[in-house]
N, C-alpha and C positions, 0 to 999 in steps of 0.2 A: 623552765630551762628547755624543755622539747620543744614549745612553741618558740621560742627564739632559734636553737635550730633545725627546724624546719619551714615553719614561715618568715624565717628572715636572711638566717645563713644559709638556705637552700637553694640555689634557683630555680627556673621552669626545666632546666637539665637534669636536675637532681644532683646536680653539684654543690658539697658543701662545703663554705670555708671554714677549715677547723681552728681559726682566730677568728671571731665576731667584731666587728668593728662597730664604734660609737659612733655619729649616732647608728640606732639600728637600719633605719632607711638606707644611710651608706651601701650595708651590704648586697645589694640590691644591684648595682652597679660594680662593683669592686670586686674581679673575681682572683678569689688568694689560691692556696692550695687545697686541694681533699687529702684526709689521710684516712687509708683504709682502714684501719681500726678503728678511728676514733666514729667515722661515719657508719660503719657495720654495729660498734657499740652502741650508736642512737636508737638503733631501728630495735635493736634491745631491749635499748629502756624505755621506750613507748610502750612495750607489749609489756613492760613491768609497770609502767603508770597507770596504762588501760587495766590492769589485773586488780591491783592494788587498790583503785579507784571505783572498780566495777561501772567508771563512767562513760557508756556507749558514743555522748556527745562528742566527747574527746578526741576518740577515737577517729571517729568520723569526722571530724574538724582535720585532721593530721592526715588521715592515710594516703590521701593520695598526692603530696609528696612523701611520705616515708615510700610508697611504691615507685616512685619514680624515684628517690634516693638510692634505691635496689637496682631499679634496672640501669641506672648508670653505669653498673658494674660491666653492663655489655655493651656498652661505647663500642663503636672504632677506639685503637688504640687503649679501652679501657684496660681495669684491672682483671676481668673476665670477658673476654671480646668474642672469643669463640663458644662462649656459654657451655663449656663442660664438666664447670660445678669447682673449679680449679681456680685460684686466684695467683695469674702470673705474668700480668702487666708490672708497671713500673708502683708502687706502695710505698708512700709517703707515711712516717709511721711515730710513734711515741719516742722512738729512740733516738728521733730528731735525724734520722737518714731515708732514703731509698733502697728497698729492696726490691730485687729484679729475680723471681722462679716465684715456685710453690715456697711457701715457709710455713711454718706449724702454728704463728701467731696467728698470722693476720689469717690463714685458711679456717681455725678454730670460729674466729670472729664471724667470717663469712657465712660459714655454715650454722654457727649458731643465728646470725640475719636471717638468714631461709627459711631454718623452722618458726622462728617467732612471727617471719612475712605471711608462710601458709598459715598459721593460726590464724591471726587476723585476717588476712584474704578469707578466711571459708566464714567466719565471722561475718562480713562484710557480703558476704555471698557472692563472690566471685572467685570461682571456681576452678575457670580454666586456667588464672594465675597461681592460687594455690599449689594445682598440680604441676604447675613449672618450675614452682621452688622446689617442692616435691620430689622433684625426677634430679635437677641439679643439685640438692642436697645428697642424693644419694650416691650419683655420681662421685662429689665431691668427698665424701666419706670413706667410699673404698678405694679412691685414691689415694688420701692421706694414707691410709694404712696399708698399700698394697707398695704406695707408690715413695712414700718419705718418713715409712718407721724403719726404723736399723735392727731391731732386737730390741735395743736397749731406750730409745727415745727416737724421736721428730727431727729427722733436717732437714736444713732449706736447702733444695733444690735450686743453685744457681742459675739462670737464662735470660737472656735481656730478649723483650719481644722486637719487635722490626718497626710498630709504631707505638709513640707515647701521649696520650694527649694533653696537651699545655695545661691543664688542668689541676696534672697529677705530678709535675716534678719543682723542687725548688732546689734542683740541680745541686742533690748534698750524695755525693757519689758516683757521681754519672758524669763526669769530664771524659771519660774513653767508653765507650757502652760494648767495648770489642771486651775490655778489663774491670768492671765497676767494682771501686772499692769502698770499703765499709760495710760491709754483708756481713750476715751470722755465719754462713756455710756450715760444716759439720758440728758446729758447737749445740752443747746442752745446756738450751736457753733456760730460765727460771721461771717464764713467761710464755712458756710454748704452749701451756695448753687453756690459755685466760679463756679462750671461746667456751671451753667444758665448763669451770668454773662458774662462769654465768648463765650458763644453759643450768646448773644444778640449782642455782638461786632462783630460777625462774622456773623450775621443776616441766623443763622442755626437753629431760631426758637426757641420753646418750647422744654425743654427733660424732663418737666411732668405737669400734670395738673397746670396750671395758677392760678386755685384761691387758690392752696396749697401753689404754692412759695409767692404770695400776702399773704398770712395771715403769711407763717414762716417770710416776710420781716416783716411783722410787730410785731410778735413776738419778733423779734431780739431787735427791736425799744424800745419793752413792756420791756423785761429782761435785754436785756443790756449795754441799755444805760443810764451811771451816770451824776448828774447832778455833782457832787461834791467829790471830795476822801477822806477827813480826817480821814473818821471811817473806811477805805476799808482794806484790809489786804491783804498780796501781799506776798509773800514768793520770788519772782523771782525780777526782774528790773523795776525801775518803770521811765515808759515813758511819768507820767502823777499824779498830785500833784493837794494835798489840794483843789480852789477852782476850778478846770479845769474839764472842762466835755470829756469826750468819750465813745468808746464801748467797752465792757470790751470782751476777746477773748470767755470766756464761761459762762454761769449762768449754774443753775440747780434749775430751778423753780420749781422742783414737787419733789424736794430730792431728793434719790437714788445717790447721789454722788458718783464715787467713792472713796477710803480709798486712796489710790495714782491717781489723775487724771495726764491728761497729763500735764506736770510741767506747761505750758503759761498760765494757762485756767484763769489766778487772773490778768494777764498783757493787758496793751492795746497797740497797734503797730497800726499805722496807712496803712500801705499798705495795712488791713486788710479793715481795717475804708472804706478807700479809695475805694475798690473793691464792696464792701456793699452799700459803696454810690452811687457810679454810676448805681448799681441794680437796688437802689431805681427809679431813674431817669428815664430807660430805662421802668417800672413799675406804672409811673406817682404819684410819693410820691415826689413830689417836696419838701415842705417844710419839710419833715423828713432828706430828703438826704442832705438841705443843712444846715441843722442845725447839721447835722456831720461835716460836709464840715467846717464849720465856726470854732467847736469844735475844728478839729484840727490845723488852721491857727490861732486862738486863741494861742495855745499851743507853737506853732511855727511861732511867730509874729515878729521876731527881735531885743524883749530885753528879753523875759526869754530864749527864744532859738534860732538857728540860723536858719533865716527860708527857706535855702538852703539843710537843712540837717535833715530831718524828718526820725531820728534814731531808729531801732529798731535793734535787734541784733547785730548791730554795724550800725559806721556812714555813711551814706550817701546811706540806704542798698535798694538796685533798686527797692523791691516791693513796693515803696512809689508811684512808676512810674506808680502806677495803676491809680493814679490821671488823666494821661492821659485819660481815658476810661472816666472823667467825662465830657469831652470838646466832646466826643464823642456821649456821652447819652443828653445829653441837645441839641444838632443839629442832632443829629438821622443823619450824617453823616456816608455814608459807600459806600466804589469804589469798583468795580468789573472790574477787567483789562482782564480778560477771558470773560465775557460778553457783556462789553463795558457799563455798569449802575451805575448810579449816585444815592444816594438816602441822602433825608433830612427828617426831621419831621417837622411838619406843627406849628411851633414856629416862630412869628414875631420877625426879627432881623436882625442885622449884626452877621454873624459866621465865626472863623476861619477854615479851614477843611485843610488834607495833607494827602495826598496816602506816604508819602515817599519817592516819587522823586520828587515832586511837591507840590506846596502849594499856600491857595490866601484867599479868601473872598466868600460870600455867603450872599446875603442879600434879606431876604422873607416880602413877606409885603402883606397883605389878602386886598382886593379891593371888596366892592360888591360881586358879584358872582367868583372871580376869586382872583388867588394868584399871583401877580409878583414878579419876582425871577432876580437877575442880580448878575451874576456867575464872579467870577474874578479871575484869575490866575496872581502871583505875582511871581513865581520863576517855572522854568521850562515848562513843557506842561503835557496837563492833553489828552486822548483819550476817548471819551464817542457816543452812540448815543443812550444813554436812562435815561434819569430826574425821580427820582421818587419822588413825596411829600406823605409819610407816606401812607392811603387808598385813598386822595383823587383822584390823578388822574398821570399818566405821562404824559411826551412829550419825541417825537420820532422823527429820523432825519435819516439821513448816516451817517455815521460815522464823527463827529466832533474833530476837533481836534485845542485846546486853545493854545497857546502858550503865555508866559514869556509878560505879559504887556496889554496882550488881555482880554476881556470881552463878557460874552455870555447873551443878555437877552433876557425871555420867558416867558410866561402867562400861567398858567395852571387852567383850568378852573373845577369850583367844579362841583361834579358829580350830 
């Protein structure tokens, strides 16, 4: 999937159409829309494949369009053209619109692009890039938080730039650019902070102060979570009835609505849910996270719906997949195949965990002064020579290597 796009939907611009067209050669020629999220998400999960894979080829196969995929963002007319770590060009987006300012998604996305870009740039050994992402990450950081938290959550900062490049608009909002409708503007999106979300699964950190995303999670929690739908009003598809509870995609708790929001903002979709919850998780909001979690296998229980098929825009539609990132926040599970590191969070249990080519069991158990840990590989082989449990402590070896049926057990003792 990364090689498709990058060496097909990418051009020599670093332009990507975020529809792949059959055959793949087509795309080559055929230039559709970028949409900033979906394109700042690649450059994501390349630093999750290259991680996951520990494979340098790869890498290096990719990077230099995933680098030119980045630096598109400073086009003329692009969606970062003045390069100050701020995305507020025209943003073609999941929500099937145009947004024109800063907004909390697609900036989350951005910046989470940055960090993943300087890891592999210094990887790579190119350095002076690195430090550009570097400086404009940071930039971008204490903007978000200086410049579009309210107290309570993230808003998008309405502003249309002066140029857009043909590139970036499929004109879904943008008939008057004096007026563009369909924007989030003040609302408390369900989805503002996906860039953290994936920065935690990729264990790339914070991309802005901590007790800001803490208080927007729980903002999110405050605004828009219903207990109940009957009196709710929905202009769009409803995913979610009478006495079912979830999270609605936007509120707008201080008004300012806009007169046209973006058409979803009354729907709820669970990949969204989904993504949200796992936040919470990685955030230590256990019982908020899983009282969405239940909300929506409630919903999708097996006799009002089918609970294979957690539908939003249509059936079976893969961001429900984010679910995954819950098995992953609740075991604080995360492989490093370039480094050779294991990491768990310091939760007593049986866990499942899987790099992708492998997969098995984990089971933490706290003793007295120390943690035992008995590692098990059930399908394939795993590479590691470094354990970590969350701050408490590792354990370090030579390079270990598990294979298909084997078991590794270790004692890490607290600090």
């Amino acid at each position: 999937m990364r090689e498709v796009e990058f060496l097909f939907a990418a051009d020599e611009t670093g332009h990507m159409n975020f529809r792949v067209e059959l055959p793949l050669e087509d795309n080559k020629t055929k230039r559709g829309t970028a949409a900033a999220d979906g394109q700042m998400g690649c450059i994501m999960k390349v630093y999750r494949e290259w991680q996951l894979s520990g494979d340098r080829a790869f890498l290096v196969k990719l990077w230099p369009k995933v680098r030119k995929s980045l630096e598109f963002c400073w086009i003329e007319g692009g969606w970062d053209a003045d390069r100050d770590g701020v995305m507020e060009g025209c943003q073609h987006n999941t929500m099937d619109v145009e947004y024109y300012g800063p907004n909390p998604q697609m900036q989350g996305w951005y910046l989470g692009a940055l960090r993943a870009a300087e890891e592999m740039a210094r990887y790579i050994k190119e350095n002076e890039f690195a430090n550009l992402c570097k400086d404009l990450f940071q930039k971008g950081s204490l903007f978000m938080d200086k410049k579009m938290f309210n107290g309570d959550y993230y808003e998008h900062l309405i502003s249309v730039p002066n140029k857009i490049d043909t590139g970036l608009s499929s004109n879904m909002g943008a008939k008057d650019l004096t007026n563009p409708i369909l924007q989030l503007g003040a609302g408390c999106l369900v989805d503002q902070l996906v860039g953290q979300y994936m920065s935690h699964v990729l264990g790339l950190g914070y991309l802005h102060k901590a007790e800001n995303i803490k208080k927007t999670l729980t903002s999110i929690m405050k605004y828009n979570y219903k207990e109940g739908f009957h009196n709710h009003f929905n202009h769009m598809r409803s995913y979610v009835l009478n006495d079912e509870a979830g999270l609605l995609m936007a509120t707008y708790p201080n008004g300012k609505r806009p007169i046209e929001p973006f058409p979803y903002y009354n729907e709820v979709m669970t990949g969204f849910e989904h993504s949200t919850a796992a936040h919470m998780l990685y955030e230590g909001m256990e019982d908020d996270a899983l009282k969405v979690i239940k909300a929506i296998r409630d919903r999708y229980d097996g006799y009002k719906r089918n609970p294979f098929n957690e539908a939003e825009c249509g059936h079976h539609y893969v961001r429900a997949m984010a679910s995954w990132a819950e098995v992953l926040a609740i075991s604080g599970f995360r492989y490093s195949g370039v480094k050779g590191e294991i990491f768990f969070a310091s939760n007593e249990g049986e866990f499942f965990w899987s790099n992708g080519y492998s997969w098995g069991t984990c089971i933490l158990k706290e003793k007295k002064n120390q943690w035992e840990i008995i590692f098990k590989v059930l399908f394939g082989e795993i590479k590691f020579k470094s354990f970590y449990l969350d701050n408490i402590g590792c354990w370090t070896d030579k390079k270990v290597i598990i294979k298909d049926g084997e078991k590794l057990e270790i004692t890490i003792k607290l600090k």
